[in-house]
N, C-alpha and C positions, 0 to 999 in steps of 0.2 A: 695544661692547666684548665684550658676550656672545656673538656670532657670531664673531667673534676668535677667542675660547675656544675656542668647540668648535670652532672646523677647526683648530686648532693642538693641540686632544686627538686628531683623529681621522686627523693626520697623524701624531702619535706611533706611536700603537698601532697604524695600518696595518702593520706590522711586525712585528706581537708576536710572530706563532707561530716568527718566524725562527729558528734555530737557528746557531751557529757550528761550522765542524766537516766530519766528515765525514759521510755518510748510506749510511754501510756497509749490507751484508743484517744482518742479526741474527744470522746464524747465523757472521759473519765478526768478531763484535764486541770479540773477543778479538783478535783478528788484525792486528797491527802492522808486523811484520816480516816479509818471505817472500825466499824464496830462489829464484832462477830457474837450475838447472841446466841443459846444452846440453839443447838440443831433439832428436828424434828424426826422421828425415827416411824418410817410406816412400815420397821420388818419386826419379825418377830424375835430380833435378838438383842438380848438385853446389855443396857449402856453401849449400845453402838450410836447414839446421837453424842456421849460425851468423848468419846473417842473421835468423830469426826471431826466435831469442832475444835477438838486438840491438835487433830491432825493441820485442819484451818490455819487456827492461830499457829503453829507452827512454821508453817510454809509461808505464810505471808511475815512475820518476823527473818526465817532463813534469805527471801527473796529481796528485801529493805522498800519497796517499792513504796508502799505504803506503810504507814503505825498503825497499830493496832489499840486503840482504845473505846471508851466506857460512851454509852451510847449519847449521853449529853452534849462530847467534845469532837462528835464523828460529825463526818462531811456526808456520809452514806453507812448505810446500813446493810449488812450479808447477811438475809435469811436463807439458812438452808435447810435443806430432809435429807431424810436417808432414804432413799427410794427404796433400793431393793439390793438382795445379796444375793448372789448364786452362786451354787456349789457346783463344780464340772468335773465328772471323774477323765482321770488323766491314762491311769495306768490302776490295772487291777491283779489280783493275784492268779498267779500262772496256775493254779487249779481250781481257782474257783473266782468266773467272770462277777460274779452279783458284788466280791469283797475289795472293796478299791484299797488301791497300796498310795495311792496318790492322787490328791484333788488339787482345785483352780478355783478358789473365790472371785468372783469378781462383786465389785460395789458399783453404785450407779448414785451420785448424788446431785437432787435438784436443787437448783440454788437461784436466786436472785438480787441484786443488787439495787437498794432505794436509796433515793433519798434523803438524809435525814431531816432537814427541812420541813418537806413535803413526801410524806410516806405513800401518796399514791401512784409519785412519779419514780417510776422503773428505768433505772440508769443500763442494768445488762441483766441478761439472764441466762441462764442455761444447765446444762447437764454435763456433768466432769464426770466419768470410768474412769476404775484405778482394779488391776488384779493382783494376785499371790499364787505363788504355788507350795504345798506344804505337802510330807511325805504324815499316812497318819500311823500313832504308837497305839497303845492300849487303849486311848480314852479319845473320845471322837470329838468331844464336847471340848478337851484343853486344846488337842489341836486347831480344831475351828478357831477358836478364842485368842491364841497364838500370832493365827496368820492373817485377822484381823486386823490390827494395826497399822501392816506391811503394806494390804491395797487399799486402804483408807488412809495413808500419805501417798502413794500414788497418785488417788482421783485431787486430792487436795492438792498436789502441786501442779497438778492439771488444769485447773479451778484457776489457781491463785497465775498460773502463768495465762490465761486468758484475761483475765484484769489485766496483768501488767505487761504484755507485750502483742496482747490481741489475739494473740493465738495459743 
């Protein structure tokens, strides 16, 4: 009966240190509500800023960490950009090296977290990568546009998992 006992205290307390909740940085602990206004786009393709920041509110909705609302009721404020897009050829065609059969976007999004209060004081900041790989068809232009989406929820859950678990 006494070896009972203790594997059934030591099955309890295996758990003790657990916490329910979130495991925000500290410095975010105040930080409940944030406001994701459009994103800033400094590449040359077009509505990749509305795409990001969909991508954004997205991941930060999916993750519950924080709510996402309207800039008057937020605790902090997520300005970002779209920094940059690049295309990496992966695999090209077996007679002819110059014609890619297969690319790799990667996105680069800078971001920073204020504020709302005090818009000069910078709560976090930083730069979240996200890639894709896409095979291309006819039209270069649909596949780009395609596989978009894909590493722009990537950098964003990247993003959003730095807010809410620091890393």
């Amino acid at each position: 009966m006494r070896p009972l006992l203790l594997l059934a205290t030591a099955f309890l307390t295996s758990c003790g240190g657990y916490q329910l909740g979130g495991v925000k940085p500290k410095s975010l602990a105040h930080v409940k509500k944030i406001a994701v206004p459009m994103f800033d786009n400094d590449t040359q393709h077009p509505r990749a800023e509305a795409i990001a920041t969909s991508a954004v509110v997205s991941a930060f909705v999916e993750d519950g960490t924080y709510q996402v609302v309207s800039r008057d009721q937020a605790d902090a404020v997520l300005e970002g950009k779209v920094k940059q897009i690049v295309y990496n050829q992966l695999r090209s065609n077996r007679l002819d090296t110059m014609l890619p059969e297969e690319l790799e976007n990667d996105v680069t999004l800078d971001w920073e977290l204020k504020d709302a209060k005090n818009p000069l004081k910078t709560l976090a900041r930083g730069h979240s990568k996200g890639n894709s790989r896409f095979f291309l068809d006819a039209n270069l232009q649909t596949a780009r546009n395609n596989a978009l989406p894909d590493a722009m929820e990537r950098a964003s859950e990247a993003l959003v998992s730095r807010l809410s678990n620091g890393y």
